[in-house]
Every structure is written in structure tokens, then in C-alpha cells.
C-alpha positions, 0 to 999 in steps of 0.5 A: 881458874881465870886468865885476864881482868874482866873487860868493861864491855864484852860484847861475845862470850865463847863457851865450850864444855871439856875435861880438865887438862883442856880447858888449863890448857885452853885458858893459857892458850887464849890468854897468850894470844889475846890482849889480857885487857879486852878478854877474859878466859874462865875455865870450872868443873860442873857439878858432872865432872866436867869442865867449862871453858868461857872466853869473855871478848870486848870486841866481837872475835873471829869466830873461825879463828878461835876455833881453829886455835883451840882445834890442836887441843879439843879436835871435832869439838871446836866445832862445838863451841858456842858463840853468844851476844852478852851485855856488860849486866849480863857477863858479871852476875853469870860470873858471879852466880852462885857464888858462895862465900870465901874465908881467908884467914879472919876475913870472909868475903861474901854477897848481900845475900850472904850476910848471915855467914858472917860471924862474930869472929870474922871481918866481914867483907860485902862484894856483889856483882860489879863491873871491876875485878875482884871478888875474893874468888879469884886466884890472885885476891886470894893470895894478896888477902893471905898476904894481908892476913899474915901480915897483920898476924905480925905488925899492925901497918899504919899507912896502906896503899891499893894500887888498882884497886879493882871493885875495892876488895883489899881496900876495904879490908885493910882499911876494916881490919886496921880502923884507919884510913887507905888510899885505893886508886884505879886507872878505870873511873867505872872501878873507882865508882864500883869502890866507893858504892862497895866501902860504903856498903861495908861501912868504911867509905870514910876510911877509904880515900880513892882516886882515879888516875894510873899507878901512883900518880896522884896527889894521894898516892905520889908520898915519898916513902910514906906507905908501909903496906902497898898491894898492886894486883894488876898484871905483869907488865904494869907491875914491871913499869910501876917498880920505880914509882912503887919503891918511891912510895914505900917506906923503907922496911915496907911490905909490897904485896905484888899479883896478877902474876902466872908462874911465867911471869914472876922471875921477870917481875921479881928482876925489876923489883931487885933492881928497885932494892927490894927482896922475896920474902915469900910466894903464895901460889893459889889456882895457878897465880902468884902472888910476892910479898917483897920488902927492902932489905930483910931475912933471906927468902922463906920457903913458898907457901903453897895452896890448893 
């Protein structure tokens, strides 16, 4: 369970050890007060049973504060939580450790030091600790993959879009599955970079066509009714501003696969979408985040698929 993108150059990490319900309950405390842009909120169960909670802060927080914050929820034990200096290095391969490889549907998604999972049947997607969102793991990637899945379950789509890109995650894989060319774009130079080094590991940095600039605003991306697939897995808000440039690169009958979006956000997002002509074809929830499959025009909405 995570809570905001990964900020670039985090310079304090709070942690705190828990149950369950404290730590969801923490996560979307923090998430509510801090911008999600400059912190990161995780929160896991250990091999013991209990929780972690680990707050990443670009900016060195008010240490008081915060544990004033938390205090209504844990009591005596905001008193117990810790504060550390970490470097950028540092905060993605502790966030990344151990983790293991990912399957959605046809896709595995995994590290160099899993490449033996990968087997013949899989598309294999090679994604190792970077300093850009998006490893496979996260709720929202999740849920954008199943979308991706299920879509080329159906059709076979013929022009994808990525809009913040992240570490290149979606990308890479439409552009693997489909054997053709993706544009990817990232408002963040640092994930731009991240992309590339990541499609030319996994075999596709011919195929995948990237930019660096905000939304669709770049000579790539700005083609009128062009794209028939187009993922943006960023936040609410930006997705709310991105409806109208969005809709004008989609293809009419398109698919725009929408995440980044807790259940509080999706009746907002889903209302700037309406206004746009696009409709809810379907809603995967996965680890608390939603992600919208939304199409103009079409059948009435399918019933929500749910995941654990």
C-alpha cells in the first residue's frame, strides 16, 4: 500500500512499526496533509505480522509535528517513531529490496536478478531500482497492466500513448506486446532518462519514442485523434486538468486507461471525463487504488472487477 509518487530527492524517512489498521489509517492521513509530489507514504506487513509505516519527505519535515499528527491514531507510540537522513540511492533500493517478480496476466514484471523467472510463455519486463515511479508493484501499475492485458485480449491496438511515463513500465510493455512503436512522455527529465536506460534493457528503446514535457504537450503526443490506447498513471488532479488534451489525442472509439486514483478521487476524475464524451467501461481496484478504463461512446459500464 503506498500513497503518492516517489519524490526525486528525499532527504528524511519516518518510520514506525504498527498493526494494520493503523498503518491504512496513517497512510491516508499523511497523504491528505502533505503535497503528494514531495512525499511518499508506504505502509507493509513483516514477516512477524506486524506493520511498517515509512514516510519518504523531499524537505526535512517538522518532526513534532508529525508526530503530533499520527498521535490521535498510534497514542505513546508516535513517540516511537523514527527519523533518518536518506539519499536518493538509498531510498529506492530500500523500497525496491526483495522485491520479487510480478505476473499479470502474460506479463512478468521483475529485476536483473530475476531474469531465470521469466519463461517462455511470459512477456518479460525488466524494471530495477530507478529514481522514477513504476515497478509493477504498485497498486495503480498494477491495474493499468490488467488493463493493458485485457485489452489485448480483445484487439490489437495500433497507436499507444503513455502519458507520465514514470521508469517506462506501460511503455515497455505495449510496445513488447504489440511489436511496434509507443510514444512515452514524462514531465520529469530524471524519468525520461530512467525510460530510455529501462527500454534499452528490455529490448524496445527503438520502439519506444519518448519526450520530456507536460501531458501531451509535445510534438509526439499533441496528434489529433491519433492514439487508440492512451494509459496516464499519474494523480487525480493532473488527470482532472489532462481531460480535454487527452480526449483530443484519442481516436474516436479509443480506450484511456486512467490511475493514480484512490476511491475518493474517482467520481471527480470520472465527471471531467463525462464532460469530454467518454464513458466507464470498467474499474479494477487493486491495493486500494483505482484504475478506469474509459472509452467514447460504447456499451453501458461492466461491473467492477475486483482484486485482492
Amino acid at each position: 500500500m503506498l500513497e503518492g509518487l516517489p519524490p526525486h530527492n528525499p532527504t528524511r524517512v519516518m518510520r514506525i512499526a504498527t498493526d494494520e489498521a493503523s498503518a491504512r489509517a496513517m497512510t491516508e492521513l499523511i497523504g491528505e496533509i502533505f503535497d503528494p509530489a514531495e512525499t511518499v507514504v508506504a505502509a507493509f506487513a513483516t514477516p512477524t505480522g506486524q506493520w511498517l509505516l515509512e514516510a519518504y519527505f523531499a524537505r526535512d519535515p517538522d518532526e513534532a509535528a508529525v508526530r503530533d499528527l499520527i498521535r490521535p491514531i498510534v497514542g505513546p507510540r508516535a513517540d516511537r517513531a523514527a527519523f533518518a537522513a536518506i539519499s536518493p540511492a538509498d531510498w529506492v533500493k530500500a523500497s525496491l529490496a526483495g522485491l520479487k517478480p510480478v505476473r499479470v496476466g502474460r506479463f512478468l514484471i521483475h529485476g536483473s536478478h530475476d531474469v531465470a523467472a521469466v519463461a517462455a510463455n511470459h512477456i518479460g519486463i525488466r524494471i530495477d531500482a530507478a529514481l522514477a515511479f513504476g515497478t509493477g508493484h504498485h497498486g495503480s501499475t498494477l491495474g493499468c497492466l490488467k488493463a493493458l492485458d485485457s485489452e489485448l485480449k480483445r484487439r490489437r491496438p495500433r497507436a499507444a500513448l503513455d502519458v507520465g511515463t514514470g521508469t517506462g513500465i506501460l511503455a515497455i510493455a505495449a510496445a513488447k506486446a504489440l511489436k511496434r512503436p509507443v510514444v512515452a512522455g514524462d514531465v520529469d527529465p530524471v524519468a525520461v532518462t530512467v525510460a530510455r536506460n529501462n527500454a534499452r534493457a528490455n529490448g524496445v528503446v527503438r520502439n519506444v519514442r519518448l519526450y520530456a514535457a507536460p501531458g501531451a504537450r509535445h510534438v509526439l503526443a499533441r496528434r489529433r485523434r491519433h492514439f487508440d490506447l492512451v494509459f496516464a498513471n499519474i494523480l487525480a488532479n493532473p488527470l482532472k486538468r489532462l481531460a480535454p488534451s487527452l480526449r483530443a489525442v484519442l481516436q474516436r472509439g479509443g480506450v484511456l486507461v486512467l490511475s493514480g486514483l484512490l476511491a475518493r478521487d474517482v467520481a471527480g476524475v470520472l465527471s471531467a471525463y463525462a464532460a469530454q464524451g467518454l464513458r466507464l467501461q470498467r474499474r479494477i481496484d487493486h491495493q486500494g487504488w483505482a484504475t478506469l478504463i474509459v472509452r467514447s461512446g460504447g456499451a453501458p459500464p461492466r461491473r467492477r472487477a475486483r482484486s485482492a
